[in-house]
C-alpha positions as CSV (number, residue, x, y, z in Angstrom):
1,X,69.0,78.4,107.4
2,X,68.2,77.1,104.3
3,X,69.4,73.2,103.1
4,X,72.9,74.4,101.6
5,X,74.0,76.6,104.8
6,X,72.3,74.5,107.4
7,X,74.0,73.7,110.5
8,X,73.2,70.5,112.6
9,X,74.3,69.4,115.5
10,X,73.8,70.2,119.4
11,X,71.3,73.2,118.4
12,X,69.0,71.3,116.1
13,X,65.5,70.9,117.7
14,X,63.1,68.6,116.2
15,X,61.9,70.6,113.3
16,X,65.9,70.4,112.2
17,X,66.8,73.8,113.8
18,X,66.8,75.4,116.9
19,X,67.4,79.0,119.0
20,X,70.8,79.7,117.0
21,X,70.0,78.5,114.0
22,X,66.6,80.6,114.1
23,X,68.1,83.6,115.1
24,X,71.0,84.0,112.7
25,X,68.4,83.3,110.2
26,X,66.6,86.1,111.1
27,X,70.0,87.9,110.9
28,X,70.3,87.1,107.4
29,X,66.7,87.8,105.8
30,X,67.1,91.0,107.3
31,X,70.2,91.8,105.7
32,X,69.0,90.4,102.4
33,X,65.6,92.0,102.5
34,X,65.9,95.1,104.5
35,X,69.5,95.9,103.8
36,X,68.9,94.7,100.9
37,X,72.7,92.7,100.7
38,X,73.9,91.4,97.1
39,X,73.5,87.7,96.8
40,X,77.2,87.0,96.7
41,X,78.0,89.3,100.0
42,X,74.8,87.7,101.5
43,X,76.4,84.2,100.8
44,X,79.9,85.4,102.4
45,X,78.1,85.9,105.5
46,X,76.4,82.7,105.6
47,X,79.8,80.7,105.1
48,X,81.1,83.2,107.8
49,X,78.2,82.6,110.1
50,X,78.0,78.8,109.2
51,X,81.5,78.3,110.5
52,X,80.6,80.9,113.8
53,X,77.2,78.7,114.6
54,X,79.0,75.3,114.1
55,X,81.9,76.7,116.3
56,X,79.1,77.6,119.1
57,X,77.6,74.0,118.7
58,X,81.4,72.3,119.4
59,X,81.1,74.8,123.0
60,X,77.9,73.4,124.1
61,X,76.3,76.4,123.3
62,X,72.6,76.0,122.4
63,X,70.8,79.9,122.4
64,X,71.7,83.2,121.5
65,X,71.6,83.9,125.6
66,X,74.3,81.9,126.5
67,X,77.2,83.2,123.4
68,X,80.0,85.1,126.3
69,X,82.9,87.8,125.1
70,X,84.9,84.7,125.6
71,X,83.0,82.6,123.5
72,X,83.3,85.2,120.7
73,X,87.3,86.1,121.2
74,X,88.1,82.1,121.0
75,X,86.4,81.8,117.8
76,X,88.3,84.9,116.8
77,X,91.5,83.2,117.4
78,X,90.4,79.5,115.8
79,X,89.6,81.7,112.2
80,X,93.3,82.6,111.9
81,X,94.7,79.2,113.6
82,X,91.9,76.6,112.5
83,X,91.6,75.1,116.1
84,X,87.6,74.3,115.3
85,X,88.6,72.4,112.3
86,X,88.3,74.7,109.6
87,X,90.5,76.4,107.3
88,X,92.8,78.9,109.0
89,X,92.1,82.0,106.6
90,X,94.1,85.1,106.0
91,X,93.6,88.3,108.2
92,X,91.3,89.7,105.8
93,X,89.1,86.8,105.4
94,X,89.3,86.5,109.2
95,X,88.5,89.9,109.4
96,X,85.7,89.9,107.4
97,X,84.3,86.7,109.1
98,X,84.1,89.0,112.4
99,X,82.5,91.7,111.4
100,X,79.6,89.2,109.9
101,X,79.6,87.7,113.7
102,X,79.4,91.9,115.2
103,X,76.5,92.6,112.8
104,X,74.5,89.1,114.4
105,X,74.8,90.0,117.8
106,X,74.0,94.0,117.1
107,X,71.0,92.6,115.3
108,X,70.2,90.3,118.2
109,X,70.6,93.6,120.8
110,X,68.0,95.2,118.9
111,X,65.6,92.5,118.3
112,X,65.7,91.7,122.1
113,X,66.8,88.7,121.6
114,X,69.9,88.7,123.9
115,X,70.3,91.7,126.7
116,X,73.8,92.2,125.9
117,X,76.2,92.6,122.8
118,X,78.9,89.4,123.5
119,X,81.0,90.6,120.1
120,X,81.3,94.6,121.1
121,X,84.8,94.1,122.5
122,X,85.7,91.9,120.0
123,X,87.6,93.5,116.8
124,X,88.1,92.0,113.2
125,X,92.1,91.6,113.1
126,X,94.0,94.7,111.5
127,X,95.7,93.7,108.2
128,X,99.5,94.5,108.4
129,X,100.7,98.0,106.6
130,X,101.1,97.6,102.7
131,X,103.9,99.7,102.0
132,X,103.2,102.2,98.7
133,X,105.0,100.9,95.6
134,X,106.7,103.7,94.4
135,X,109.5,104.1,91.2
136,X,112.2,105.9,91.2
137,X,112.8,109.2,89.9
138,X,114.8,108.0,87.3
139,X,112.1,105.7,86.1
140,X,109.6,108.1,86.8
141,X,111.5,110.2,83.7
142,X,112.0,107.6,81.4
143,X,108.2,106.8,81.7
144,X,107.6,110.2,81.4
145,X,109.5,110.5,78.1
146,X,108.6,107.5,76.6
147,X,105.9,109.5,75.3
148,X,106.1,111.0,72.3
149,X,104.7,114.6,71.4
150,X,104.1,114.4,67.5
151,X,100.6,113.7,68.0
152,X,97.5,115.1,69.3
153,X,97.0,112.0,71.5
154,X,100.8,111.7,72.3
155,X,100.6,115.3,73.4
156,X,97.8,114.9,75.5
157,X,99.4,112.0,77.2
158,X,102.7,113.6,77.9
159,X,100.2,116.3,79.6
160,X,98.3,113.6,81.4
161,X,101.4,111.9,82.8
162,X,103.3,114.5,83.8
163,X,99.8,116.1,85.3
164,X,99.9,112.8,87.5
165,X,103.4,112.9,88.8
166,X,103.5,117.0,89.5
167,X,100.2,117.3,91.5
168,X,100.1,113.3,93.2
169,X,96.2,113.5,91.9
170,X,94.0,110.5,92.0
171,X,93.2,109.3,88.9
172,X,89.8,110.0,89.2
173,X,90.6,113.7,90.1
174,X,92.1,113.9,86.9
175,X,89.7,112.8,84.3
176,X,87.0,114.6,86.2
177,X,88.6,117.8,86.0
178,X,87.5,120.8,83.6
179,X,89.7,123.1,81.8
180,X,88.8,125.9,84.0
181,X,89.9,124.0,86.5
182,X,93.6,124.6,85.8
183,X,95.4,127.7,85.5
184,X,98.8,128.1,83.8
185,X,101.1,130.7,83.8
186,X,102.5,132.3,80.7
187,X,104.0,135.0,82.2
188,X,106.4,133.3,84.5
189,X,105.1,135.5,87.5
190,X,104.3,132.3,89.4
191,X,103.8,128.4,89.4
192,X,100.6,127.3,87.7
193,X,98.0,126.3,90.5
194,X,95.2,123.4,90.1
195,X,91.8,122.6,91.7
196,X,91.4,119.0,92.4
197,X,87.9,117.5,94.1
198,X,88.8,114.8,96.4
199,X,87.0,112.4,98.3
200,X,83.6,113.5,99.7
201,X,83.6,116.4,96.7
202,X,86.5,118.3,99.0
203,X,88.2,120.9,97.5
204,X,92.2,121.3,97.2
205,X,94.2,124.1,95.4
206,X,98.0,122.5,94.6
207,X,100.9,123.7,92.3
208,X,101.8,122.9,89.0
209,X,105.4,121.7,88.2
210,X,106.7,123.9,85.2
211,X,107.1,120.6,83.3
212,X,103.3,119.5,83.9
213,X,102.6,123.2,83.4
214,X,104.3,122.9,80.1
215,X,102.9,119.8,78.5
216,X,99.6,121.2,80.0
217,X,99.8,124.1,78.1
218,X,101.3,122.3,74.7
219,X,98.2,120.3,75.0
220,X,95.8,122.6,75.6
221,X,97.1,124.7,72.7
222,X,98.1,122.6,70.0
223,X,96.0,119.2,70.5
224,X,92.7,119.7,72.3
225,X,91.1,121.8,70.2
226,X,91.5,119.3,67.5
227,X,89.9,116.8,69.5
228,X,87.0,119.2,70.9
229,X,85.8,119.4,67.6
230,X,85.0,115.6,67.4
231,X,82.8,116.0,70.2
232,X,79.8,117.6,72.1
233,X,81.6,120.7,73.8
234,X,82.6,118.9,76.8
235,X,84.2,121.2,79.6
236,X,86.9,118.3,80.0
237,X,90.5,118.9,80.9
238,X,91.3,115.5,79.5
239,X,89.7,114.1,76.3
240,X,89.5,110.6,74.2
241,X,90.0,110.4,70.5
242,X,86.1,110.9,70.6
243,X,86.0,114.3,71.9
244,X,84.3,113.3,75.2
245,X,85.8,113.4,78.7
246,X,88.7,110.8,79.3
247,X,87.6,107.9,81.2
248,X,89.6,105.8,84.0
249,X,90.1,103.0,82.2
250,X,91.3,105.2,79.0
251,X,94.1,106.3,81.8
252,X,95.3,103.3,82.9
253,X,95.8,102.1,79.8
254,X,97.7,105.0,78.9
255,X,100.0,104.6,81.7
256,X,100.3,101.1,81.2
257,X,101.6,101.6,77.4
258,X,104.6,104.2,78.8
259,X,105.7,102.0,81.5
260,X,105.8,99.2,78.7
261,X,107.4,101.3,76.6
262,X,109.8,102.7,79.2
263,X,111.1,99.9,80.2
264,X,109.6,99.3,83.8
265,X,109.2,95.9,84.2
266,X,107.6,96.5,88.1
267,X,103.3,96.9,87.7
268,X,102.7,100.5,87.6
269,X,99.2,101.8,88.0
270,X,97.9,105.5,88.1
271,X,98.5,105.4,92.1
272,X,102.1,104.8,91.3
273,X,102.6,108.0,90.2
274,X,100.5,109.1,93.2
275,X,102.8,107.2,95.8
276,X,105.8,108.0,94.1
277,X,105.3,111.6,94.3
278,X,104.4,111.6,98.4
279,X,107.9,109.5,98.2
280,X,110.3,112.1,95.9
281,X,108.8,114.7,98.0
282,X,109.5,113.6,101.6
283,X,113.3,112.1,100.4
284,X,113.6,115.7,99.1
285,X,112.9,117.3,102.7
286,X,109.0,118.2,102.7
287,X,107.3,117.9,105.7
288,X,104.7,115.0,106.0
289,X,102.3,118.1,106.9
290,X,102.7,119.8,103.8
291,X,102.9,116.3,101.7
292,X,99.3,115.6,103.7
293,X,97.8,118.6,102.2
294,X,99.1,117.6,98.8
295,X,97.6,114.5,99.0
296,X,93.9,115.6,100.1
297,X,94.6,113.3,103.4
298,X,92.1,114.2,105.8
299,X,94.8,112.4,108.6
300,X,98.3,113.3,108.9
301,X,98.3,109.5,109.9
302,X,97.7,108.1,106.2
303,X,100.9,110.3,105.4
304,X,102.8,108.6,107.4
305,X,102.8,105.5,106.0
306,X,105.2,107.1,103.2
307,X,107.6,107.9,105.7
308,X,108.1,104.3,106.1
309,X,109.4,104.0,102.6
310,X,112.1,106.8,103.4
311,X,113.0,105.2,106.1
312,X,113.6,102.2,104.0
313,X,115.8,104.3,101.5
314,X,117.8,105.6,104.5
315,X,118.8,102.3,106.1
316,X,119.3,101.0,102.7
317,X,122.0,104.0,102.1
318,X,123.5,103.9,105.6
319,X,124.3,99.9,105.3
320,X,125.8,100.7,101.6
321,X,128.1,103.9,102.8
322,X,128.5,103.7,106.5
323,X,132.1,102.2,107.3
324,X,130.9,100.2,110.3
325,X,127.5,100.1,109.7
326,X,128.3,95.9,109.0
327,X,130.5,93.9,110.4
């Protein structure tokens, strides 16, 4: 490796390197060169693979040949504990630090350099579930009526906003939508229905709350025209004071402005709508099925982790109203 991520020590030959230091080398112009690796994720996995090759050196170990599962599992363990004398570091760090070490021995596999993969049983630690942040439904209304409607931009987001908490979209599904892409009902025959493009282009059809379907409509009627004409004729649902398509920053900052406005003093960002409406709807009885769909979850698994917030609320009201739920 080159002078600032050399390792010395019991692997150095008489040129200043040796087998390990050689092959991890290799490792790394390949991933620069052929992979073609950003410079600063190229120097993350020298610093990882500094620290793995050092590690090595302490066990005795001199070649690629002579790395065992065990070998690879201990240094696992000393990432997160800091038993080879480095910095213990986080689960993700640690995490990150392992795949770097799976990606050397695959590469060393294919060059032919070892006969075996010592790092295929071995897997990067699993970070611990993040709970969604969600707001209440209370606060979910005063954010939503912190906006006013006596302008074209107020109008448009009231309609953005409410579009948010009604359908649980993404943030980018929103600003990338068209306004063929929603369909409101006048006639009160039915909800209003929306197309959303998820992840991987996939399609969903999902309802329209009345409100959303409302400010939709307000919008559509009384305030994008106005701001059509100071554009190019852009098929967007959602528009900035320019006339082009709304972009995700535009959004945020939208958002960020109500919440200030309303009051919320928690961080609120466009996915807290998102969570808080998988949340509302599962405390209201939906089935984690039906919330999946929603959602554009391709696993019923990634739902789940929103039941864990109800559960949360339901402990929370059974130690507050439960007469010998404490003693």
């Amino acid at each position: 490796m080159p002078a600032t991520g050399t390792v010395a020590g019991a692997a150095a030959g008489p040129d200043g390197t040796g087998p390990l230091v050689r092959a991890a080398e290799d490792y790394l112009q390949h991933m620069g060169v052929e992979r073609g690796l950003a410079a600063n994720t190229l120097a993350a996995y020298r610093r990882d693979l500094n620290r793995y090759l050092r590690f090595l050196q302490q066990r005795g170990i001199g070649a690629p040949q002579e790395i065992t599962r065990h070998d690879v599992t201990a240094f696992a363990q000393a990432l997160t504990d800091g038993a080879d004398g480095g910095a213990a570091l986080s689960v993700r760090s640690a995490a990150r630090a392992i795949v770097a070490v799976r990606g050397l021995h695959k590469f060393w596999v294919l060059e032919g350099i070892t006969a075996g993969d010592a790092a295929t049983d071995v897997h990067p630690p699993m970070p611990g579930k993040r709970l969604p942040k969600a707001i209440s439904v209370a606060e979910v209304t005063r954010l939503l009526e912190s906006v006013g409607t006596d302008t074209p931009a107020g109008l448009r987001d009231r309609a953005l906003l409410e579009f948010l908490y009604s359908t649980g979209a993404r943030i980018s599904e929103a600003v990338g939508l068209d306004v063929d892409d929603v369909a409101v009902e006048r006639d009160g025959a039915g909800p209003a229905i929306v197309r959303l493009f998820g992840k991987g282009s996939k399609e969903r059809v999902v309802p329209l709350g009345s409100y959303a379907a409302e400010a939709v409509d307000n919008y559509l009627v009384r305030a994008r025209p106005g701001i059509a004409a100071k554009g190019r004729g852009t098929p967007a649902l959602f528009l900035n004071a320019r006339g082009g398509r709304l972009s995700r920053q535009s959004a945020w900052t939208i958002l960020k402005a109500a919440a200030e406005k309303a009051g919320i003093v928690q961080e609120v960002s466009p996915h807290t709508l998102r969570h808080s409406f998988a949340t509302h709807l599962l405390e209201g009885g939906a089935d984690v099925r039906v919330v999946q769909e929603l959602l554009g979850h391709a696993s019923v698994t990634t739902t789940q982790v929103y039941t864990l917030v109800t559960a949360d609320t339901l402990r929370e009201v059974f130690a507050a109203a439960h007469p010998r739920a404490q003693g």
